[in-house]
N, C-alpha and C positions, 0 to 999 in steps of 0.2 A: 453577435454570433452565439447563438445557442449553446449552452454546456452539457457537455456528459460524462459520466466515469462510469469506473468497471473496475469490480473487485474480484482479484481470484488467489487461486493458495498454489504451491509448488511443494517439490522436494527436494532439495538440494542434494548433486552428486556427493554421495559418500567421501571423498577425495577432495570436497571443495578447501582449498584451502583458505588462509585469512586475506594474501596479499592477492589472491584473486575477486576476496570479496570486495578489498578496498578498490581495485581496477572496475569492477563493476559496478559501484557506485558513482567513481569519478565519470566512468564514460556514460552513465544513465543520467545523472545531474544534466554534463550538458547537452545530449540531446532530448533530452525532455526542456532544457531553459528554450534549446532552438521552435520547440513542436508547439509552445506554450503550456505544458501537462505541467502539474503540481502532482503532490501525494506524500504517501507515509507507506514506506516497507519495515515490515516487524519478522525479526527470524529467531527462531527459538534453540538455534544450530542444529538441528534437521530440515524443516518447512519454514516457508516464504510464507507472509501475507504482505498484499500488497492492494494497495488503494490506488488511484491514479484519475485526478481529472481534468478537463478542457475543452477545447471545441476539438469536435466529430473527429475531424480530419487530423489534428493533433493523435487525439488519443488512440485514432488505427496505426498509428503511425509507431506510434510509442507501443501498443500492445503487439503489432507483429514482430517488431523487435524480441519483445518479452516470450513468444511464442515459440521463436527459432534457437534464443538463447542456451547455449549448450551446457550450462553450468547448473543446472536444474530441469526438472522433467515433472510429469504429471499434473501439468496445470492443470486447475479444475475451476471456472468460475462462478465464483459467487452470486454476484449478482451485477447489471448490467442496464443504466437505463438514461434518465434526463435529468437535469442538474439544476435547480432555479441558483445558485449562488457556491463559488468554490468555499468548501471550509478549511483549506492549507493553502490558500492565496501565495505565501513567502515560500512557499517549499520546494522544488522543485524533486526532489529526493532525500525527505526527513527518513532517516533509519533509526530505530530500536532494536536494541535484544529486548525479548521476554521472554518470560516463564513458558515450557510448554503446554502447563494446564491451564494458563490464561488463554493462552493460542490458541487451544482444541475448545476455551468456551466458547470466542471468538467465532471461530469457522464452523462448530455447531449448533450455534444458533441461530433463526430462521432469517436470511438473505430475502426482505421484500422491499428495496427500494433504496433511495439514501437522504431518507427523512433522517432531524437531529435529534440531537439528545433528550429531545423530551419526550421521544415517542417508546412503545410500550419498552421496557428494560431487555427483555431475551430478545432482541432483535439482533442481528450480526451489525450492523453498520452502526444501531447505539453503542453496543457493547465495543465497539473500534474507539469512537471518540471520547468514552468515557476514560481508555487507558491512556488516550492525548491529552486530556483534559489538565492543567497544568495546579498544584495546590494552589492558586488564586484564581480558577473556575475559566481560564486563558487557554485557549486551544493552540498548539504548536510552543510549548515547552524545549528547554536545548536539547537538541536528540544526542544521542550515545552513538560512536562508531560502532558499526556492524563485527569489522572487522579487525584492525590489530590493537 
């Protein structure tokens, strides 16, 4: 079955609080375990980024979720396309805090595809796995709760 993902950014309601964000990662973990989707969400406590891959029907599944979800607004996506190989195979919902001027490098820079870390450096999808990228060059290091 063919892979794909789709990456987009959000805003989170002003009001979101922590023990909402933890409820919203337990309920996304397991229906993303159900949908087969892996990924990495990074929030800088304003905006969401979030990666998310699987097969087709998986990942519509998982992104209208993400779509109707009322705890954030203004999705904006990234970028959207084919997958030769998952790179968060174990993850089903890895979370990070980061920095917000890592964020904004992140999300402004150029979304064309989701080639790896070798391909040109300002790319949005390099510059994603470069900040998973673990000190022994190991993709999916222990993530950080999001929230409390």
């Amino acid at each position: 079955m063919p892979l794909r993902a789709i990456a987009y950014v959000s805003r989170a309601r002003p009001e979101l609080q922590p023990a909402e964000l933890d409820a919203l990662l337990a309920d996304a973990t397991a229906f993303n375990r159900m949908a087969g989707v892996t990924g990495v969400l990074m929030f800088d406590g304003e905006r969401f980024l979030q990666y998310l891959e699987g097969p087709a029907d998986g990942l519509e599944s998982v992104f209208a979720r993400v779509l109707n979800a009322r705890r954030h607004e203004g999705v904006q996506q990234l970028a959207s396309g084919p997958l030769p190989a998952r790179w968060f195979p174990r993850w089903t919902m890895a979370n990070r805090r980061i920095e917000a001027s890592l964020l904004s490098d992140i999300i402004d820079a150029p979304w064309q595809g989701f080639e790896g870390p070798s391909t040109a450096s300002r790319r949005g999808f390099a510059l994603l796995l470069r900040n998973w990228l673990g000190g022994h060059g190991e993709l999916e290091p222990a993530a950080v709760s999001l929230g409390s």
